[in-house]
N, C-alpha and C positions, 0 to 999 in steps of 0.2 A: 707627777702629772698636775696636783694642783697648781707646782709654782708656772707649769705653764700654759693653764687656764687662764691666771694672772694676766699672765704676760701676755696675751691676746686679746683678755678684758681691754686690760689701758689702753694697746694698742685699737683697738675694735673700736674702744667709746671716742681715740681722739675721731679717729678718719671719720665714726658716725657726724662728729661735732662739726667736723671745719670741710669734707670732702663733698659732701651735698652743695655748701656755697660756692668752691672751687668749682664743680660740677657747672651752675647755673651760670656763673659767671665763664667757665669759656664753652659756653654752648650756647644757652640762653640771651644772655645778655651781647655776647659778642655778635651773634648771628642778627640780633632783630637792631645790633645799631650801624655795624659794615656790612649786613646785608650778602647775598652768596658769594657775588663776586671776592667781596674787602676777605670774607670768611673763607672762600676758597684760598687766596693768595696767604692766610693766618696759618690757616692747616698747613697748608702744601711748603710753606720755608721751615713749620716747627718737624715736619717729618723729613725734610732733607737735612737740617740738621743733628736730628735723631739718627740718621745712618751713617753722619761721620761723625758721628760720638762713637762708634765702635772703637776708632783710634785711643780713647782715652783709656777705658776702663782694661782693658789686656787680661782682663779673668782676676784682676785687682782685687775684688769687693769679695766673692765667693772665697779665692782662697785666703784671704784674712779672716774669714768668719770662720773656715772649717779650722786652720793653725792654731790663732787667738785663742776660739774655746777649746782644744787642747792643753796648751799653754799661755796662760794671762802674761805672766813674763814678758813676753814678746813682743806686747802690745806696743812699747815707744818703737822699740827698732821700725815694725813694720810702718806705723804712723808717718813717723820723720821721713823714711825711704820714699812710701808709698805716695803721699801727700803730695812732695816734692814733685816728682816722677810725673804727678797725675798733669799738675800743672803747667809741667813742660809741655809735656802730651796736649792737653787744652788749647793750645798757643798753636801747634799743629796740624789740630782739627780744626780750628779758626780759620789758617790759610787754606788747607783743601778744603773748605764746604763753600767757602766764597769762589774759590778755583772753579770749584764744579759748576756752581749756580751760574758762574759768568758761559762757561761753556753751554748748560744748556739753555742759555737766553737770557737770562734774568738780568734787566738794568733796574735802574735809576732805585723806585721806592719797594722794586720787586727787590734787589739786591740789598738793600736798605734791612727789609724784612729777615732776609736771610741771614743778617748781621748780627740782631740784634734776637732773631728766633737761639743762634746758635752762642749768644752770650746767656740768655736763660738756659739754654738746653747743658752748657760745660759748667755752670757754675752747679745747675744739678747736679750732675755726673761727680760735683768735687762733692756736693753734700750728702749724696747718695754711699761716697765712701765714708764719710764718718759717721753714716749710720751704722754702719758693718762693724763698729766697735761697740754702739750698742748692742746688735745683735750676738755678738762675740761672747758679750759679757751679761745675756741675759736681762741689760735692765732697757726694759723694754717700755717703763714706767718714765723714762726722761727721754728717749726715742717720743711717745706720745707728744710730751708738751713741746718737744721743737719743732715737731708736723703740725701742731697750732700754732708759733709762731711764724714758720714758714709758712701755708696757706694764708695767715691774715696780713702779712707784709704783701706776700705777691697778689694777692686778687687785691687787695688796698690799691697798692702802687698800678697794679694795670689798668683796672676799674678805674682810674682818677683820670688816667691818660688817656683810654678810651672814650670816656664821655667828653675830655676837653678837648678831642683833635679828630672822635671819628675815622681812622687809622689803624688799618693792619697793625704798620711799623712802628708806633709810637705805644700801641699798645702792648707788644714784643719789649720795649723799651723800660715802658715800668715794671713790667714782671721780671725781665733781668736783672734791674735793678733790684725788685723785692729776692729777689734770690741770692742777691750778692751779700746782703748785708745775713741775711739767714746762713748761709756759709762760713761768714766768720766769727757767728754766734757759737756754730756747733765747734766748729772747730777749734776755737779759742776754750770751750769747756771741755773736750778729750784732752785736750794739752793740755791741762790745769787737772782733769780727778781725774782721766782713766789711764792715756798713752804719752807721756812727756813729750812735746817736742824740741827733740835735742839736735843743734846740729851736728853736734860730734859725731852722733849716731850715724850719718850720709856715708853708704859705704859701695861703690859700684862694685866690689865683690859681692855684695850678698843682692844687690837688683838684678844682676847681669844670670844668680844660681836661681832667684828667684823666678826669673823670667823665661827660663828657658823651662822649668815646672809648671810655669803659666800656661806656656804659651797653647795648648787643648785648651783650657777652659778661659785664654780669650779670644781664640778661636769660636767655641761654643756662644759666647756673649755677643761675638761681630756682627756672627752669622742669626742670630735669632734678631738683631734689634736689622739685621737688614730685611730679613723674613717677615718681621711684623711690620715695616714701617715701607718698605717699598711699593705695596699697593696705592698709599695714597700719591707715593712720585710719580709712581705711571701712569694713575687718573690722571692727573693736571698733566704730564706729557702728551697723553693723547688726546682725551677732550676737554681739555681749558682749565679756569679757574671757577666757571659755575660749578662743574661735573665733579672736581674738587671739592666744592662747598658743599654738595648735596651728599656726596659720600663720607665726608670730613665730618659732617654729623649726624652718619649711624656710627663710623670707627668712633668720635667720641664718646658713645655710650659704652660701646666694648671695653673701651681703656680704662674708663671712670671702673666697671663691673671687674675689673682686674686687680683694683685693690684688695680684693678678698680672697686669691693666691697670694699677693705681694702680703698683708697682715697674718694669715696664717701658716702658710709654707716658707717663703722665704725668710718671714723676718723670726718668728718663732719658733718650726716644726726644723729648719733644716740645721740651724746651729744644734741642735737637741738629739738631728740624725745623727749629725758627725760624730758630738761627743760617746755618744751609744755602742755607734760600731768600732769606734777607736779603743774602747772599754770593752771590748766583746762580748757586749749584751744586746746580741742576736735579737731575743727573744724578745726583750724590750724594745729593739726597734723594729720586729716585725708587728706586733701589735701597735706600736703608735703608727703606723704605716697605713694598718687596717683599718684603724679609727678614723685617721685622719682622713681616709678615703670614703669611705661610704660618709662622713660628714658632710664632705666637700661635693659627693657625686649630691646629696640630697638637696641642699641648698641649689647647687646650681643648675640642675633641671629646674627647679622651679623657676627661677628667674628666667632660663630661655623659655618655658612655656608663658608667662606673665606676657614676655615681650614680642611674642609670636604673634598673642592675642589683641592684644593692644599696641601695637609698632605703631601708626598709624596716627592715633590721639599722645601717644609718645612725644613725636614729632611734632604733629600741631600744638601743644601745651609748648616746647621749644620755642617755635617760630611757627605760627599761623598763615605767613608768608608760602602763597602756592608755590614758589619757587623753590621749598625744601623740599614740598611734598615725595618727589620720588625717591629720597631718603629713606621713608618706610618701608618698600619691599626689600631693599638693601640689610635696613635691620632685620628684618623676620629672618633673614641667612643670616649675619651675624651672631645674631642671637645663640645659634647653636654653635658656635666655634666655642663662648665660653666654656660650658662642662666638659669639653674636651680639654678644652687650655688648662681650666683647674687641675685634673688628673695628669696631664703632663707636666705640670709645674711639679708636680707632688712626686710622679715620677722620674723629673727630671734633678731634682732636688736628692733624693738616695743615691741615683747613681752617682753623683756628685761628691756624696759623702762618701761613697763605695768607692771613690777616686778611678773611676771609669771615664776620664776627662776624656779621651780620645774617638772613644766609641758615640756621646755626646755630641763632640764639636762634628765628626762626619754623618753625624743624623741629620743633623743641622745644616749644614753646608747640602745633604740633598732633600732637605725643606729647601731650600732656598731657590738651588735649581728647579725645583717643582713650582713652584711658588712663582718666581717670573717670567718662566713660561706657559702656564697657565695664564696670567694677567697679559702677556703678549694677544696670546691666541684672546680670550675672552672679554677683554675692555672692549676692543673695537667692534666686535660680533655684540655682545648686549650691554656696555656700558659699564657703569655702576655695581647694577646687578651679577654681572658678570666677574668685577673684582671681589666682591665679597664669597661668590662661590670659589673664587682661587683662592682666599685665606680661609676658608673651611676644609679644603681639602687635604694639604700638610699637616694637617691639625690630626687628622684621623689616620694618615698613613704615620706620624711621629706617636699617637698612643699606641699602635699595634707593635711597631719596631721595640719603644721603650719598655713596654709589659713584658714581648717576651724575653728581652734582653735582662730585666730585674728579676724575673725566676731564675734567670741562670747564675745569675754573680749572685744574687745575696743564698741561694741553696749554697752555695760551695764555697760562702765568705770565711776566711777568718782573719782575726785581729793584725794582721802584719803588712799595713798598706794598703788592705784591700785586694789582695793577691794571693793565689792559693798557696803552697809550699812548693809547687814545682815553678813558682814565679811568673806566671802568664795570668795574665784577666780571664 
C-alpha cells in the first residue's frame, strides 16, 4: 500500500503543478481572447475529434496495462506491435473526422479547426499509450515529470499562437504541435529503459490474436469517449457555435475535475487491481476496492457541493463576459455527474481487471443509446441545460448496472481468467 501511496503522491503533486495552468489556459485564457463564438468552434472540433479517436485506441492502453503488470517480459513485443498499429490507426481517424466534419458542414477555418483539433487529439491518443507502460510498471514517478513536460510544451506552444493570431485554428495548431514533440519524448524513453523497440518484433500473428481479445474492451473505450464527447457535437448541431461555447465551459470544468479518476483509478489503483486478482488475493483487492471508494466518494461530493454553490462566480472569475453567463446553470447539473463518474471509473476499472470486457463494452454501447437520445429529445426543448441533464443521466443508470454486476463476479472470482470453473462470467 505505501508503494502506491507513492505513486499517487508523484503523480498527484505533477497534475497539482502543471494541470491548474492547463486549466486556465484552455478555459480562461482561451474564452476571454476568441470569445464564445471563436470558443465554441475550439470546443466543438477538439470534441468531434475526440469521437473519432475511438478508431485508435481498440482497448490498446487497458489491455497493455492489465498483460504488462502480469508479465514485464512482454513489454517490447506489445510496445513495437502496439505503437506501430496505433499509428496506422491515427492516419485513419485523420481521414474519417475530416470526412465527417466535411459532411456536417464544416469549411474553410471551421475544417481547418477540425485538422488541426484532431492532430493534437491522436498525437495524445499515441502519448496516452506509453503512458500505459508506466502504469504497467508502477513507476509512476517518471509518468509525473513527462505530464510536466507535456502540459508546459503544449499550453507554451498554444498560449503563443493564441495571443499572435487570436484563432480557434492556429491555436489547435501549437498545441499539436506542443504534443508532437511530447510524444517522441515519451516514447523515445520506453524504447530506451522500459520496452525495446524492436522491429523484428512486428508480428501480425500476435496483433491479429491480440485484437480479436480486444476487441470488448475497445468497444468499451469507443463507446464511452462517444458517450462523453457527443453532447458537445449535438450542442453546436443544433444551436450553433455560441450555445457550444457556453456549454464548452461548464464540460470543461468536468473534464479538468476528471483528472482525479484518471491519477487515482486508472493510472495507479487499476494496474494494482489486475495484478491482485491475477495473484488470487481476493481479499487484498477487495479492500483496496473499499478504500479506494469511500476516498473517492468523499472527495468528490465535496467538489460537486463547492460547485453547486459557487457555479456562478466559477464562471465569471473564467470569463466576466455576460455571454458565458448561462454556462452556470449547466455547471450546477454537471457538477453532480462527477461522484458518479468517480465510482464508475473505479467500478469500471475492476470489472476490467475481472476481464468482464463484454459485459463493460454493452453497458456502454447502452450509455450511449441513452445518452443521444436524451440530448436529441432535450438540447432543443431547454438547450444547454438540457444537454448536461442527458450526461447525468447514464452516469446514474451505468453506477447501478456496474455495482450490481461487481457483487456478482468478484463474490465467485477465482484466479483463472477471471471465470468461474464451469467457464462462464
Amino acid at each position: 500500500m505505501s508503494g502506491l501511496l507513492r505513486n499517487i503522491s508523484w503523480l498527484g503533486a505533477a497534475n497539482l503543478a502543471v494541470k491548474p495552468i492547463w486549466f486556465l489556459f484552455v478555459t480562461a485564457l482561451c474564452m476571454r481572447v476568441l470569445g464564445v463564438e471563436g470558443y465554441g468552434r475550439m470546443t466543438a472540433a477538439l470534441a468531434l475529434a475526440g469521437v473519432a479517436a475511438n478508431l485508435i485506441d481498440l482497448g490498446m492502453a487497458r489491455y497493455t496495462v492489465r498483460e504488462v503488470a502480469r508479465d514485464r517480459s512482454l513489454a517490447g513485443r506489445f510496445f513495437t506491435n502496439f505503437l506501430s498499429f496505433r499509428g496506422v490507426m491515427s492516419l485513419v481517424a485523420l481521414v474519417a473526422v475530416l470526412l465527417t466534419g466535411w459532411i456536417l458542414g464544416y469549411r474553410d477555418t471551421a475544417l481547418l479547426a477540425v485538422l488541426f483539433a484532431a492532430a493534437y487529439t491522436y498525437t495524445l491518443e499515441l502519448t496516452n499509450y506509453c503512458r500505459s507502460f508506466y502504469e504497467a510498471t508502477e513507476d509512476l514517478r517518471r509518468q509525473a515529470a513527462m505530464l510536466v513536460v507535456e502540459k508546459t510544451l503544449v499550453v507554451a506552444a498554444g498560449a503563443a499562437l493564441l495571443l499572435l493570431t487570436r484563432s480557434p485554428e492556429w491555436t489547435l495548431a501549437g498545441m499539436a504541435f506542443g504534443m508532437a514533440i511530447t510524444t517522441g519524448l515519451n516514447a523515445g524513453w520506453i524504447s530506451t529503459r522500459i520496452a525495446p523497440f524492436r522491429p523484428a518484433d512486428l508480428d501480425w500473428g500476435f496483433l491479429r490474436r491480440a485484437i480479436r481479445i480486444m476487441v470488448p474492451l475497445g468497444l468499451a473505450g469507443a463507446f464511452f469517449n462517444l458517450y462523453f464527447r457527443v453532447g458537445l457535437v449535438m450542442v453546436e448541431a443544433y444551436l450553433g457555435e455560441t450555445a457550444a461555447g457556453q456549454y464548452g465551459a461548464a464540460f470543461r470544468i468536468l473534464e479538468a475535475l476528471n483528472v482525479l479518476p484518471s491519477v487515482i483509478v486508472i493510472s495507479a489503483i487499476y494496474p494494482r487491481l489486475s495484478r491482485l486478482l491475477h495473484e488470487g488475493e481476493t481479499g487484498d483487492f477487495r479492500l483496496l476496492f473499499l478504500r479506494s471508494q469511500w476516498s473517492l466518494a468523499a472527495v468528490s461530493v465535496g467538489i460537486a457541493v463547492g460547485l453547486t454553490v459557487f457555479s456562478s462566480a466559477v464562471i465569471m472569475v473564467l470569463d466576466p463576459d455576460p455571454a458565458f453567463a448561462p454556462a452556470a446553470p449547466a455547471l450546477r447539473v454537471l457538477s453532480w455527474a462527477f461522484p458518479i463518474y468517480c465510482a464508475n471509473s473505479l467500478l469500471y476499472s475492476a470489472l476490467v481487471a475481472a476481464e468482464d470486457d463484454r459485459f463493460t463494452a454493452w453497458s456502454l454501447a447502452g450509455a450511449v443509446v441513452v445518452n443521444m437520445g436524451l440530448n436529441a429529445l432535450l438540447i432543443p426543448a431547454w438547450g444547454i441545460q438540457g444537454a448536461a441533464y442527458s450526461a447525468i443521466a447514464p452516469e446514474v443508470v451505468l453506477a447501478i448496472v456496474y455495482g450490481i454486476r461487481y457483487r456478482r463476479i468478484i463474490a465467485h472470482y477465482t484466479p483463472s481468467g477471471g471465470r468461474n470453473t464451469d467457464g462462464r462470467l
